[in-house]
N, C-alpha and C positions, 0 to 999 in steps of 0.2 A: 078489748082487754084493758084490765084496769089496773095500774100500776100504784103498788103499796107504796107511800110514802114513809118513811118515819124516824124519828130521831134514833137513832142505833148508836149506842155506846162500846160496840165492838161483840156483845155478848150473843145477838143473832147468830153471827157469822160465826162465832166460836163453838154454838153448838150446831150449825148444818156442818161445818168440819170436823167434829166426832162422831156424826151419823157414819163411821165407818161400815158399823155392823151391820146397822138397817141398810144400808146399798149394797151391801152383799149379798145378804139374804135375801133381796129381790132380783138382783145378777142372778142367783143357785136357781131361785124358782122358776124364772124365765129361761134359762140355757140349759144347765147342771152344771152339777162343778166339772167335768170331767174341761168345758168349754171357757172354766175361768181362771187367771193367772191372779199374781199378787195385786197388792194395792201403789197405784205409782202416783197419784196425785190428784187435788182440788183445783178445780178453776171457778172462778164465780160469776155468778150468773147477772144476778140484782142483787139490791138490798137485804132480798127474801129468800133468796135459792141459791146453789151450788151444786157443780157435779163432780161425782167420784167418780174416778178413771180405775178401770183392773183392766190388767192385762187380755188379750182375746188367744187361746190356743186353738181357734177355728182351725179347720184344714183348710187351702187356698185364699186364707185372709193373714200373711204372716204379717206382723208389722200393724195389727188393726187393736180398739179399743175395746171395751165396755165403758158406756158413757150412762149412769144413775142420776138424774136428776133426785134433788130434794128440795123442799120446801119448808117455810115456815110461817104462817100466819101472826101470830104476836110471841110474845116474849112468853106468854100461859100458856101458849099453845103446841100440841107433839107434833114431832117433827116428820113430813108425811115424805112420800115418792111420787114425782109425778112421770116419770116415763126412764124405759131402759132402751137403748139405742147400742150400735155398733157404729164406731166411725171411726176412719181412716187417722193412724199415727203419725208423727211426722217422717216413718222410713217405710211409709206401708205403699206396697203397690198399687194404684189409682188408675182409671182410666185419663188417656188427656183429656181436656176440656174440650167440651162438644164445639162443631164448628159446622155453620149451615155449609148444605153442600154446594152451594153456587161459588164459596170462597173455598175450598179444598183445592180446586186445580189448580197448580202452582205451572211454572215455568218448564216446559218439557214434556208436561203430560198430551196433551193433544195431540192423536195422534190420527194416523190418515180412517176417514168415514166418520171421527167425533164432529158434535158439533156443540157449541158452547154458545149459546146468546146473549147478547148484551142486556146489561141491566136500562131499564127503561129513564133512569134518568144518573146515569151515568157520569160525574164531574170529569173524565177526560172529553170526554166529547160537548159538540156545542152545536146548533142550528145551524143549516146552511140555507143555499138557494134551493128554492122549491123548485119543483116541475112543472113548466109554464103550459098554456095550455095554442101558443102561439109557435108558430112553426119557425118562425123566421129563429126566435130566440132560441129555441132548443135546437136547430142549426147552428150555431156557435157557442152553444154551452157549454159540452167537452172543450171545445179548443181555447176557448177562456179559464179553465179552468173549473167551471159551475157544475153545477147538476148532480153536486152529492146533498145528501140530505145532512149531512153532519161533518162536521170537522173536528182535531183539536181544537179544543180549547186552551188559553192559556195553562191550566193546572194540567193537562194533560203534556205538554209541552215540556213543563220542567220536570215532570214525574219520567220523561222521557228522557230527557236530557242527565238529570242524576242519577238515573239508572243506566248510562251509558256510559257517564264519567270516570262511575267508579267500577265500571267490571272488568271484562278483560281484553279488554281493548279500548281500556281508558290510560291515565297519563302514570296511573297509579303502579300500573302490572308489572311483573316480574319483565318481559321481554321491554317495555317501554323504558323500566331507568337503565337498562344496560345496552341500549341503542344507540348510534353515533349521530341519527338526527332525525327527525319528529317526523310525521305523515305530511304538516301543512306545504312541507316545503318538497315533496315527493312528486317525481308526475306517473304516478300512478295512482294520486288520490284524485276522487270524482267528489267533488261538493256535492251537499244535499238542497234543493229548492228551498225555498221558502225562508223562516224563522230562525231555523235552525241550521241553514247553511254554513254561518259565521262560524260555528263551531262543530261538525262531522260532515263526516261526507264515509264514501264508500271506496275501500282497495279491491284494488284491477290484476294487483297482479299474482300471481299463481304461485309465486314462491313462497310468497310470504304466507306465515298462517292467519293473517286477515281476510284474506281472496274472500269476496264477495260479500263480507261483514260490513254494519255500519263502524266505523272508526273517527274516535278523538283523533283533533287536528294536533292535539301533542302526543300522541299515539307514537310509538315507532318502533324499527323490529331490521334487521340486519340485511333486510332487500331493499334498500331503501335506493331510489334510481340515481343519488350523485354520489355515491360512495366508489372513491378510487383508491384499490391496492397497488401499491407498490412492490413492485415481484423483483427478487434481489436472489440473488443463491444463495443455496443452504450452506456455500460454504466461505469460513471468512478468509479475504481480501484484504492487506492490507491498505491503507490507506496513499502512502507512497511508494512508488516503486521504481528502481532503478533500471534502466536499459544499460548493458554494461560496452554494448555494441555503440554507444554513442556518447560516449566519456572519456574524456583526456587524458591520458598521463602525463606526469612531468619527475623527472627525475627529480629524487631529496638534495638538497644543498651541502654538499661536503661541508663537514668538521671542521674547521681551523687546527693546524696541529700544535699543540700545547709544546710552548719555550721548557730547553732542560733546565732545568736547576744550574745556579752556577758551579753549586761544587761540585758538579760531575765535568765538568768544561776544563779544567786544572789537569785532571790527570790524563785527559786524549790530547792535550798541547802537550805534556813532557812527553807521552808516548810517542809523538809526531817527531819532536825533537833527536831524541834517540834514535828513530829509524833513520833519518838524517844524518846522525853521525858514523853511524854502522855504516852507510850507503859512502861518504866521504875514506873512513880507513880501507872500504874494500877496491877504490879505486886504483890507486897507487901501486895495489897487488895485481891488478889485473897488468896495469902498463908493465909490470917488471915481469909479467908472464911473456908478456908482447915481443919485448926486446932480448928476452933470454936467449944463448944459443941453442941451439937445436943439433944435440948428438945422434947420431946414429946408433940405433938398437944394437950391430954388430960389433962397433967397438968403444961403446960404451959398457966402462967397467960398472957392475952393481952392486951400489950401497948395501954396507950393512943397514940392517932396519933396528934400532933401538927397541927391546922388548920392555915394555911396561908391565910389574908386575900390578894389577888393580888392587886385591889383597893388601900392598904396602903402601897406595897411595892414600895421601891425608885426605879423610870423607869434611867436607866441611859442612859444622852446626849450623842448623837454621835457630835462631834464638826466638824462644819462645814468646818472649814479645812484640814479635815483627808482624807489621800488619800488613793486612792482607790488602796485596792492590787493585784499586777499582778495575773493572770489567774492562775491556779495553776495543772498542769498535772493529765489526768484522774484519774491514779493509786496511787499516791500522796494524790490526796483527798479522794481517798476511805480508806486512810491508815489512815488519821486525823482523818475523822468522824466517823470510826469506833469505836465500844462501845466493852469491853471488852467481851468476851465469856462466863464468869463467871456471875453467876443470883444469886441473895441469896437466900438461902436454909430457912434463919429465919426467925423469927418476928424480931430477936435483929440487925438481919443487916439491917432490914426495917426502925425500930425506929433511927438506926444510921442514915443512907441517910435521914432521915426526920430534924433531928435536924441540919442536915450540910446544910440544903436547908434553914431553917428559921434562920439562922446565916448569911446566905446570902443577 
């Protein structure tokens, strides 16, 4: 195919962009209309062609095109059709993209009686020891290790390794960042031989959801074989606590009793004084009781008794500004009020107390 070269001033291209009509009417002849939608756009081809896009109302192609090519040889020249096509829009349903079937089996498929063969030059794998034809050698070929025809390879090796890193039982996983310590330091991790030891090996044990997987050495997961709980009760405890069966008392220390006031100290000394004088006048009365003669009830004559009339006796004022005397200690006052011990024995000391009261 020979590609038109030529200086275009923009007028080529302006008229394969109004060939509206004519790519229509070769859309109607090829499908009908009933199979063709509006006009939605030019895409350009070369210098020389351009296609018009209409809509496609196929049944089970929603989303699909009408693709018109047009052409144009020179600038003198009508503008022709070179082919009508159907192809996929950008929201049309498509098949995926075809994929040989040797690369379809993905991770999971194989299942028991499949069988899947290696491709014959395969970059995971690499040469190994051949099979000797000497008996001695092939007697220690297993136990050396020999006698596979192929090994990893380097590329297989790391294609092995980053695919372990990052899945789920690599350093990455949901269970690894919220573990309290990694697989390397676990004795349930089993290292792997070889290349790869430094970095996986295999868990042993049952609890954990690794059991029997290869596992990253920063791998980790809540069975981890040195993790120690600390078992405490549910219930709390303070922190100190008292034995009350093995603590001392001691009696509080008395008060000191607070000094009175002076001016309360004035009026229990006159009070003192006072009882004191009372207690000297009543003396003198008792001796003259002592020494009185002593009549006989029979012929002793009996005293008139002087009546008091109360009614006529002068009531005396307490004056309104007399103040009132301090309190006067219990023992104090029992000392004032008290009345001599001494009773009269006579009539004469009766009639005496009687004439001392209406003098009063």
């Amino acid at each position: 195919m020979t590609l038109l070269l030529t200086l275009d001033d923009g007028s080529i291209q302006r008229k394969l962009a109004e060939a509206v009509d004519l790519a229509r009417a070769a859309v109607l002849e090829d499908a009908g209309a009933e199979q063709v939608g509006a006009h939605v756009g030019v895409d350009r081809e070369d210098a020389v062609s351009a296609s018009h896009l209409f809509e496609a109302t196929v049944t089970g192609y929603r989303g699909w095109r009408w693709s018109v090519t047009v052409a144009l040889a020179g600038e003198d020249e009508p503008v022709t059709v070179s082919e009508v096509v159907l192809i996929p829009g950008p929201d049309a349903r498509v098949a995926p993209a075809w994929v040989p079937w040797d690369r379809r089996v993905q991770a999971g498929d194989l299942g028991v009686g499949d069988i899947f063969p290696v491709e014959k030059d395969d970059p995971r794998l690499a040469p190994a020891y051949l099979e000797s034809d000497d008996p001695a050698v092939e007697a220690v070929a297993k136990d050396a290790g020999l006698g596979r025809v192929h090994v990893l390879s380097r590329h297989g090796r790391l294609d092995a390794a980053a695919r372990w890193h990052g899945g789920e039982f690599g350093p990455r996983s949901d269970m690894a960042r919220s573990a309290p310590d990694v697989c390397g330091s676990c004795g349930f991790f089993v290292s792997l031989a070889g290349s790869l030891s430094a970095a996986f090996g295999a868990c042993t044990n049952d609890i954990s959801p690794a059991d029997g997987h290869v596992v990253d050495v920063e791998y980790g997961c809540g069975a981890h074989s040195e993790i120690e709980v600390e078992v405490t009760s549910s219930v709390p405890v303070a922190e100190l606590v008292y034995d009350d069966s093995l603590m001392d008392f001691e009696p509080a220390p008395e008060t000191p009793a607070e000094p009175e006031p002076a001016a309360a100290e004035a009026p229990a000394v006159e009070a003192a004084e006072a009882v004191e004088a009372k207690d000297e006048a009543a003396e003198p009365k008792a001796e003259a009781a002592e020494t009185a003669e002593v009549v006989e009830p029979e012929t002793a004559e009996p005293a008139e008794a002087t009546v008091v009339d109360e009614s006529e006796a002068p009531v005396a004022e307490v004056p309104e500004t007399a103040e009132v005397q301090p309190e006067v200690e219990p023992e104090a006052a029992e000392q004032a009020t008290a009345e001599p011990e001494t009773k009269p024995e006579t009539a004469v000391e009766a009639q005496a107390e009687a004439e001392s009261a209406s003098e009063h």
